[in-house]
C-alpha positions in Angstrom: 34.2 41.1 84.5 34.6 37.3 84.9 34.4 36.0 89.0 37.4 33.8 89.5 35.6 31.9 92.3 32.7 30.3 89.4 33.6 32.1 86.3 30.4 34.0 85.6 30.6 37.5 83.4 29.1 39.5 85.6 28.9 43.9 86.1 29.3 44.1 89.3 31.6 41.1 90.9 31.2 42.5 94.6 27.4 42.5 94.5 27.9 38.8 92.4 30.1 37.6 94.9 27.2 37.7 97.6 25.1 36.4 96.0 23.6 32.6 96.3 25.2 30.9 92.8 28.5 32.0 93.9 28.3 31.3 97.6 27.4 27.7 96.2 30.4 27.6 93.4 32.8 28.3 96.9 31.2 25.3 98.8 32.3 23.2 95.8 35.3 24.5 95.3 36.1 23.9 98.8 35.4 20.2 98.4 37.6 19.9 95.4 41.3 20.4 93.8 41.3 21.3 90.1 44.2 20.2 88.2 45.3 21.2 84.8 45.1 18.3 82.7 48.1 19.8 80.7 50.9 21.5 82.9 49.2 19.4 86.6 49.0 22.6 87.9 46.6 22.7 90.8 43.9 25.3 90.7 41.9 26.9 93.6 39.2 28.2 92.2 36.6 27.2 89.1 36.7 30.6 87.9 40.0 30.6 87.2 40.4 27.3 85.0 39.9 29.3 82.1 42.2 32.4 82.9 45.2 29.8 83.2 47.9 29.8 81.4 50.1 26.6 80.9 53.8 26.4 81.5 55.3 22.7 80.6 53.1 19.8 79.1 52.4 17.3 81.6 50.9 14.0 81.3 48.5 11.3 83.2 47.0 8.2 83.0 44.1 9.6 84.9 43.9 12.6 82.3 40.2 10.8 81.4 39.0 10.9 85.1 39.8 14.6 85.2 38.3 15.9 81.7 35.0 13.9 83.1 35.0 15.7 86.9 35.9 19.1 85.3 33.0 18.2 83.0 30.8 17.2 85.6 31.4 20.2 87.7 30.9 22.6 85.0 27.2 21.4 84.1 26.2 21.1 88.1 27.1 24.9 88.4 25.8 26.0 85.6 22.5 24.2 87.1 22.8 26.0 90.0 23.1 28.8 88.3 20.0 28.5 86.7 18.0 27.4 89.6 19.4 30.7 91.4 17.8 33.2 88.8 14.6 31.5 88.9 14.2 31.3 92.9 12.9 34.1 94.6 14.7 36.3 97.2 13.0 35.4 100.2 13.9 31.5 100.0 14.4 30.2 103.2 18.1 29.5 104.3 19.3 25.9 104.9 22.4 25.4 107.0 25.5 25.6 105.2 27.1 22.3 106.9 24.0 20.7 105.3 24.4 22.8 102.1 27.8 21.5 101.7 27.4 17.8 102.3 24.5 17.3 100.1 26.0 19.5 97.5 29.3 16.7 98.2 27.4 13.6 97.6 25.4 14.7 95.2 28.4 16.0 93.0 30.1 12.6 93.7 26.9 10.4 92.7 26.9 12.7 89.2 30.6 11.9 88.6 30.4 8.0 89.3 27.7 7.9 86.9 28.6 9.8 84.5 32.6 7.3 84.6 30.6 4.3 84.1 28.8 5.6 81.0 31.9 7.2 79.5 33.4 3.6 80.4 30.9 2.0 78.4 31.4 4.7 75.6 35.6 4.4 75.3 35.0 0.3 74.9 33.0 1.1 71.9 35.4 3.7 70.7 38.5 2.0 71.0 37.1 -0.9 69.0 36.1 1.7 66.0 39.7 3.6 66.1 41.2 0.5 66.0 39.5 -0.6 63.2 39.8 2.5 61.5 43.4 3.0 62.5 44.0 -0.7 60.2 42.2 1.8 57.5 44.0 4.4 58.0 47.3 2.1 57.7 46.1 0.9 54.3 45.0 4.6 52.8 47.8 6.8 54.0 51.6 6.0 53.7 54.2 6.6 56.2 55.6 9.4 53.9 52.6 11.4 54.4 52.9 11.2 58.3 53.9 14.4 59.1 54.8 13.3 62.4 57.7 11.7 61.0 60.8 13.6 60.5 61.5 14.0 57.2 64.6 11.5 56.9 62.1 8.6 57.6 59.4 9.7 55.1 62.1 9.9 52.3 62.8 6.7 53.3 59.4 5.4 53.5 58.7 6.6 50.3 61.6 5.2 48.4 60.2 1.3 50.0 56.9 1.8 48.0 58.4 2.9 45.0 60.6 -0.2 45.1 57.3 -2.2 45.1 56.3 -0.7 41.8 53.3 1.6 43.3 54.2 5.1 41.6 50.9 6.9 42.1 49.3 7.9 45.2 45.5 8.1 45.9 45.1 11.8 44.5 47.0 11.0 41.8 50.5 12.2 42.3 53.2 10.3 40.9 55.4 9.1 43.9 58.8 10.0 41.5 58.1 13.5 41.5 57.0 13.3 45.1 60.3 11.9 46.2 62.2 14.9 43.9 60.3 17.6 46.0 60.9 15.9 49.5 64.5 15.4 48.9 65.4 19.0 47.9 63.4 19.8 50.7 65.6 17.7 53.3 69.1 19.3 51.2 68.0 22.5 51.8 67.4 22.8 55.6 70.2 19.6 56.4 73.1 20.6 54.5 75.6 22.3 56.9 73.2 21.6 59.8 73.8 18.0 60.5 77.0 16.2 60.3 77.9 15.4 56.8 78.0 11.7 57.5 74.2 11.5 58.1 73.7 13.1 54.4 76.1 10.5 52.9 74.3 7.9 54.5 71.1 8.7 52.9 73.5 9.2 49.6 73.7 5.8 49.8 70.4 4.5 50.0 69.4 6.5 47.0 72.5 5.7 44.9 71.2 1.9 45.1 67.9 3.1 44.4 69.0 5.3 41.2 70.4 1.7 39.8 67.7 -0.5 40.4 64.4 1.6 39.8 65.9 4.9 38.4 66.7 3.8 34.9 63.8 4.7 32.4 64.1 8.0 32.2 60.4 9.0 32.3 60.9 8.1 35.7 64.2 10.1 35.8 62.9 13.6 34.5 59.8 13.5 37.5 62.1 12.7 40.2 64.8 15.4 39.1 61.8 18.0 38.0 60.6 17.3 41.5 63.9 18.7 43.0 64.0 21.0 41.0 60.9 22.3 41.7 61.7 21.9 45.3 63.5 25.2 44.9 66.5 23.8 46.4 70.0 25.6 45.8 71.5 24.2 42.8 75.0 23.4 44.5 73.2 21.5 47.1 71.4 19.3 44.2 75.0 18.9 42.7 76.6 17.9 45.6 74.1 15.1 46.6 74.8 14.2 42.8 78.8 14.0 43.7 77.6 11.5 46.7 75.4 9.3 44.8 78.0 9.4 41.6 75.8 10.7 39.3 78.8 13.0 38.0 77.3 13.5 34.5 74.6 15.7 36.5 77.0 18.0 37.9 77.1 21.0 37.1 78.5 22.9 40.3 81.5 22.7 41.9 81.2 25.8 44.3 80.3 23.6 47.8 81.3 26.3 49.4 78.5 25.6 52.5 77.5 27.5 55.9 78.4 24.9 58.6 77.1 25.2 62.0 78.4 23.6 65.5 75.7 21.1 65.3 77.5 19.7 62.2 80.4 18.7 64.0 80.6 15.0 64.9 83.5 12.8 64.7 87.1 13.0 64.5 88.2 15.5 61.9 89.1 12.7 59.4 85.4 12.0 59.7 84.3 15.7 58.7 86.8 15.6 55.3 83.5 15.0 53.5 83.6 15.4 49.5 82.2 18.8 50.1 85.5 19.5 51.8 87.2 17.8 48.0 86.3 20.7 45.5 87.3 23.8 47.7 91.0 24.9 48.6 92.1 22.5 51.7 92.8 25.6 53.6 88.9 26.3 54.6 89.0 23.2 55.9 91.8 23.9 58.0 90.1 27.2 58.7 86.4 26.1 59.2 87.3 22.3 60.9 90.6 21.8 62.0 91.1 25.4 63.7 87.7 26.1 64.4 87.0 28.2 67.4 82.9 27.1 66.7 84.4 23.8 68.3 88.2 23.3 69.1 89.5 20.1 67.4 93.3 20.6 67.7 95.6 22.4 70.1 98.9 22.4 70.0 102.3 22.6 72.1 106.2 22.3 71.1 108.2 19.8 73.0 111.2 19.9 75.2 113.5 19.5 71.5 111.3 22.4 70.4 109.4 20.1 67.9 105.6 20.7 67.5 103.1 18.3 69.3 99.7 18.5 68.1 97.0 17.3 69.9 93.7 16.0 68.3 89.9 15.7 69.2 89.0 11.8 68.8 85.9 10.2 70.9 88.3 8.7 73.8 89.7 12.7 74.1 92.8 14.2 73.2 95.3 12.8 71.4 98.9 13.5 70.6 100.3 13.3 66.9 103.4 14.4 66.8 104.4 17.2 63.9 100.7 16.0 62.9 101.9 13.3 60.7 99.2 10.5 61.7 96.9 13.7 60.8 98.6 13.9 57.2 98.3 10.5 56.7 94.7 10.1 56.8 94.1 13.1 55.1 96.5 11.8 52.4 95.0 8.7 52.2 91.8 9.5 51.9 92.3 12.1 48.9 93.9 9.4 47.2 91.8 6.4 47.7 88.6 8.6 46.8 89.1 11.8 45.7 91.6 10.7 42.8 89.0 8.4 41.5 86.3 11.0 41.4 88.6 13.2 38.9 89.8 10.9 36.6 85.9 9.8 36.4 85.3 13.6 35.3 88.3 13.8 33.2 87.8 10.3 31.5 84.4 11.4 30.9 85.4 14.9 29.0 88.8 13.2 27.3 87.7 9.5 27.1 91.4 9.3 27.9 93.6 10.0 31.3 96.3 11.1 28.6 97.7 15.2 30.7 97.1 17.8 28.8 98.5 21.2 29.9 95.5 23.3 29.1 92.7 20.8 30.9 92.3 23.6 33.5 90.3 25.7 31.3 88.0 23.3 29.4 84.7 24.6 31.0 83.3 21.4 31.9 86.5 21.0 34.1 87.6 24.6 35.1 85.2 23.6 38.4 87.5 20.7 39.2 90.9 22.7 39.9 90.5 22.7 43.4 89.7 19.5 43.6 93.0 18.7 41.7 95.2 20.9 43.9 94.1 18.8 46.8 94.9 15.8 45.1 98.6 17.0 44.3 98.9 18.3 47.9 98.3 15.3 49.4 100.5 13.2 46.9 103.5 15.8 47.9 102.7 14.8 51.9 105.1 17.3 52.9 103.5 20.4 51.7 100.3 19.2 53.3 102.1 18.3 56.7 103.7 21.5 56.4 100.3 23.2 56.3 98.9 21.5 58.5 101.3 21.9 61.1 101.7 26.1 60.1 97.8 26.7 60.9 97.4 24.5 64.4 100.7 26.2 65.6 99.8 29.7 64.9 95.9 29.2 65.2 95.5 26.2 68.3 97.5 27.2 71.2 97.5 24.4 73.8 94.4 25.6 76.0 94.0 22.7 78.1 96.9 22.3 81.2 96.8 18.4 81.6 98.3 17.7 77.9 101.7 16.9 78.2 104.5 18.9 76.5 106.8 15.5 77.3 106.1 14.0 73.9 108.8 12.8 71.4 109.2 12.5 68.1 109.3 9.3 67.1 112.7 8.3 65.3 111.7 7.0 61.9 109.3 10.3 61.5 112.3 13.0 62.4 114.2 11.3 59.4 111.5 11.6 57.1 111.3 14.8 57.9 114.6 15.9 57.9 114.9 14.2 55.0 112.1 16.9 53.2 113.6 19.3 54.6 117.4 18.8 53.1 115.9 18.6 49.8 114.2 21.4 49.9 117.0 23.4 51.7 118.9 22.3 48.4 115.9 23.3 46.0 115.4 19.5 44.9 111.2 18.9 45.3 110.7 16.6 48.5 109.0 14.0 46.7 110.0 10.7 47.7 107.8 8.5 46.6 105.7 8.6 42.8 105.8 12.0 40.6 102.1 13.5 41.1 101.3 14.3 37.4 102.4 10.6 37.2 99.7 9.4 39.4 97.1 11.3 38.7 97.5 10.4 34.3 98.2 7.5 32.3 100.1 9.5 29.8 102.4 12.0 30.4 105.4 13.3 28.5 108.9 13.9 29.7 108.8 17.7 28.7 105.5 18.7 31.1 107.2 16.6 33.6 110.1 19.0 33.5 108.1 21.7 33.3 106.2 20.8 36.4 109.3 20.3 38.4 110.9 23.5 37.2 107.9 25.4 38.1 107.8 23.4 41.7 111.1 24.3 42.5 110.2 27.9 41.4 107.5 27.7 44.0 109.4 26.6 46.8 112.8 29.1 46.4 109.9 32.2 46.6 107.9 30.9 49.5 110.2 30.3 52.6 108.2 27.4 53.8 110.5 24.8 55.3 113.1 25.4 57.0 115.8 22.7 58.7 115.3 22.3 62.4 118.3 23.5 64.3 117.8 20.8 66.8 117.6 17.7 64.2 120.6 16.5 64.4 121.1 16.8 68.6 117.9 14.7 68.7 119.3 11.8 66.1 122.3 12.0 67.8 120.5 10.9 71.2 117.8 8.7 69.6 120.8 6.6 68.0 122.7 6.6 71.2 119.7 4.9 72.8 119.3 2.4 70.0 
């Protein structure tokens, strides 16, 4: 059983306890304070250094000075120790004032000296780690720090290959090594980190893959390294979609987990391509009516028209019938996402010429979604309209101190009484450009029929839009005030 007042294993602690080793472990314990060097706990007792368990980490600039007492103090007693079993019982007893003040000095002498040596020591020492530290710069890359998070070793790693240096020093070329660490980094980031961090490195690599990436010896290591990095395929074709490397696709299902730590931004910041190739209403499920994080409430004004209210870093606020909300979707589908398809459809048709049975050509069956988003956002009013269906029925207002005494601007209410007419009267509310006619180069009168016919069809089945009863009291009083 150890003794808790100088550690020893001892049988019986009672008999220990009274005897002279320990009585001489209490004296010193009584002249000093043991502190963990890790937690700065303060001990009472030698003993029970070892028995302790550390809470927090803790750290001091006189971390040194302690190791060296506790040191110190350990090899007295265990001196003592050792002097005890040898003496006889029948020693005669010196005063323990006496005792206790030589044992004091004595202890103190021991632990000045032994400072000053170890001084001497850590000026040699620093003077070797330094020099071997300037070594260690030379022999071992930052990539291999495993200090680093992994981000900066990619990173790192990507710098040396732009210097030309493809093998390591046991021989492992650096192409391949980037492969493994970047499906490593896919497959624990994606979903967990905002989608702007991933694009970002997207970026970096996409100007790497033009500059150093072009013989393709080098090309087959790096992607036989991600492969081998066993990281999920849609992940690997995703990161392919950011760097624009769409003849490596080969998986449109992005379909990925996403956690509250992903969420950073407005939600015009999270409409990442991943967002591009699935139906637009997960996004509206999984972002923009998320109860993981609340990024829109809503609340109907005093004409009974919707106000939505939307997360954006200066707080809440207010978009009216979400239209400023449609146009940056809008406009974002179109000034990127429309590029991307006629990239993949160019690429399978050398042409941008429609053909009606494009949807199931199996290298661009994957791409309808991506194509539905497209056409939504081109018809703005089917997207507002969703839009403005989900927050209402999903996104009550929650929070008291947004106003309900919000209106509509003018110019809006027309457009959108506008849509609604038209489609009251089974005319399409498109008001701008047809959509097959952006999206093509070629299209024939006939499928442009066709479409309309069957987007007319669409609408008189679905009771989506319906006139506001209140329109025309509200254009009545905004013209009044004009």
């Amino acid at each position: 059983m150890p003794c808790e007042i100088c550690g020893a294993c001892v049988g019986n602690l009672a008999t220990h306890q009274r005897s002279q080793a320990c009585q001489l472990s209490a004296q010193i314990n009584a002249n000093f304070r043991f502190q963990c060097r890790k937690c700065g706990v303060f001990i009472e007792k030698m003993g029970q250094i070892r028995s302790h368990v550390c809470g927090t980490i803790w750290s001091d600039p006189r971390l040194k000075e302690y190791e060296i007492r506790v040191a110190t103090l350990e090899k007295l007693l265990l001196d003592i120790k050792r002097q005890s079993a040898r003496s006889s019982s029948n020693v005669s007893e010196i005063s323990s004032e006496e005792q206790t003040s030589k044992s004091a000095i004595e202890i103190e002498q021991e632990i000045q000296k032994t400072m000053e040596s170890e001084k001497q020591k850590s000026s040699q020492l620093s003077i070797f780690q330094n020099k071997k530290g300037a070594l260690l710069e030379i022999e071992q890359p930052e990539y291999e720090n495993r200090n680093l998070d992994l981000k900066t070793r990619i990173r790192g790693l990507i710098e040396i290959l732009k210097k030309g240096d493809e093998i390591s020093v046991s021989g492992e070329n650096r192409n391949y090594l980037l492969g493994t660490m970047l499906g490593e980094y896919l497959d624990i980031s994606i979903g967990r980190i905002p989608d702007r961090v991933i694009q970002e490195l997207a970026g970096t690599f996409k100007t790497f893959f033009a500059t150093h990436l072009i013989e393709k010896v080098k090309t087959d290591l790096f992607e036989g390294g991600l492969v081998d990095s066993c990281c999920k395929p849609e992940y690997i074709s995703y990161f392919n979609v950011l760097c624009s490397k769409f003849d490596h696709v080969h998986h449109f299902n992005f379909q990925f987990p996403m956690l509250v730590s992903a969420f950073e931004g407005s939600i015009v910041d999270m409409f990442s391509p991943r967002w591009w190739f699935v139906p637009f209403s997960q996004f509206v499920h999984h972002v923009i009516t998320s109860r993981l994080k609340p990024m829109t409430q809503s609340v109907k004004n005093k004409e009974g028209y919707l106000i939505v209210y939307t997360k954006e870093q200066n707080g809440w606020i207010a978009d009216p019938l979400a239209w400023n909300l449609t146009e940056k979707i809008s406009t974002l589908l179109i000034d990127q996402a429309l590029p991307m398809f006629k990239k993949f459809y160019r690429d399978v048709f050398t042409d941008l010429k429609f053909r009606p049975s494009w949807r199931i050509d199996k290298d661009l069956s994957g791409l309808i979604h991506l194509f539905r988003n497209i056409e939504m956002a081109i018809r703005f009013f089917d997207l507002n309209h969703l839009l403005r269906v989900e927050i209402e029925r999903k996104c009550p207002r929650e929070d008291p101190s947004l106003s309900d005494d919000v209106k509509v601007p003018f110019s809006m209410l027309e457009h959108y009484q506008l849509c609604s007419t038209r489609i009251a009267n089974k005319v399409p509310p498109l008001l701008e450009a047809h959509p097959l006619e952006v999206i093509f180069d070629d299209i024939s009168d006939q499928d442009l029929e066709i479409y309309t016919k069957n987007y007319i069809q669409e609408l008189s089945n679905i009771e989506m839009y319906k006139s506001h009863p209140k329109f025309q009291k509200q254009v009545s009083t905004e013209k009044g005030a004009l």
